[in-house]
N, C-alpha and C positions, 0 to 999 in steps of 0.2 A: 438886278434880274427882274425880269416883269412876268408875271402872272401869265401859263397857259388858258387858263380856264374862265379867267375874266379883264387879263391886260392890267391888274394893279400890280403895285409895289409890293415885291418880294422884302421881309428881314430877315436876317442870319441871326439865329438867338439857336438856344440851347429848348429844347421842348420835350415830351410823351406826345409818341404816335400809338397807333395800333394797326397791326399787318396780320394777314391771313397769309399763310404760308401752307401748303398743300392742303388746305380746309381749318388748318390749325389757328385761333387767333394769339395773338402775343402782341403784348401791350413793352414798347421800348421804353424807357424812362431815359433822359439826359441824355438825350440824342443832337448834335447839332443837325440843323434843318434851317432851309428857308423857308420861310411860311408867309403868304397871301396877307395885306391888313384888309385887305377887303372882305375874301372870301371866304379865307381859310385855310386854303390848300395849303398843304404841305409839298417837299418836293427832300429827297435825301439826295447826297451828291453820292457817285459810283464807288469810294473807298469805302464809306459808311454802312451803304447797302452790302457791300463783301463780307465786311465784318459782322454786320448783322444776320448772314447767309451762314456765314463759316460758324458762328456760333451758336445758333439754332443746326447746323447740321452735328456738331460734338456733343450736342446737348448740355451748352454751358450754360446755365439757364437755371431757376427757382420757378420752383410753381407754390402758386397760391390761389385762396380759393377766394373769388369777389362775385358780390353782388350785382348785376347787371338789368336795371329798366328792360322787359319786355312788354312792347307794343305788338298786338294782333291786329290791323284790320279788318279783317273777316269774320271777328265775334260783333254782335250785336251793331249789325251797321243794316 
């Protein structure tokens, strides 16, 4: 598979993404994805994404609470 976003070589490996879901974020763990070695990008194939839909809509899911880097550019620039 070749890369939307910049035309390199897609892998199939197993990774963590993170999705925004009606404003929601949610971090997937042990996801298979193809992922960019260029870029980055990731890409889920269509059964992946259902499952990851179906189960955020039953709320099969653990919340926990993490720490997140917040960058502002608008302070002191």
């Amino acid at each position: 598979m070749i890369c939307a976003a910049c035309q390199g070589k897609m892998i199939r490996k197993n990774g963590d993404i993170d999705l925004r879901i009606n404003g929601e974020l949610y971090i997937v763990h042990n996801v298979p994805i193809e992922e960019c070695c260029n870029c980055g990008e990731k890409v889920l194939d269509p059964e992946t994404s259902e499952v990851i839909y179906e189960r955020v809509h039953l709320k099969q899911y653990k919340k926990e609470k993490i720490e997140i880097p917040i960058l502002d550019l608008a302070v002191n620039m």
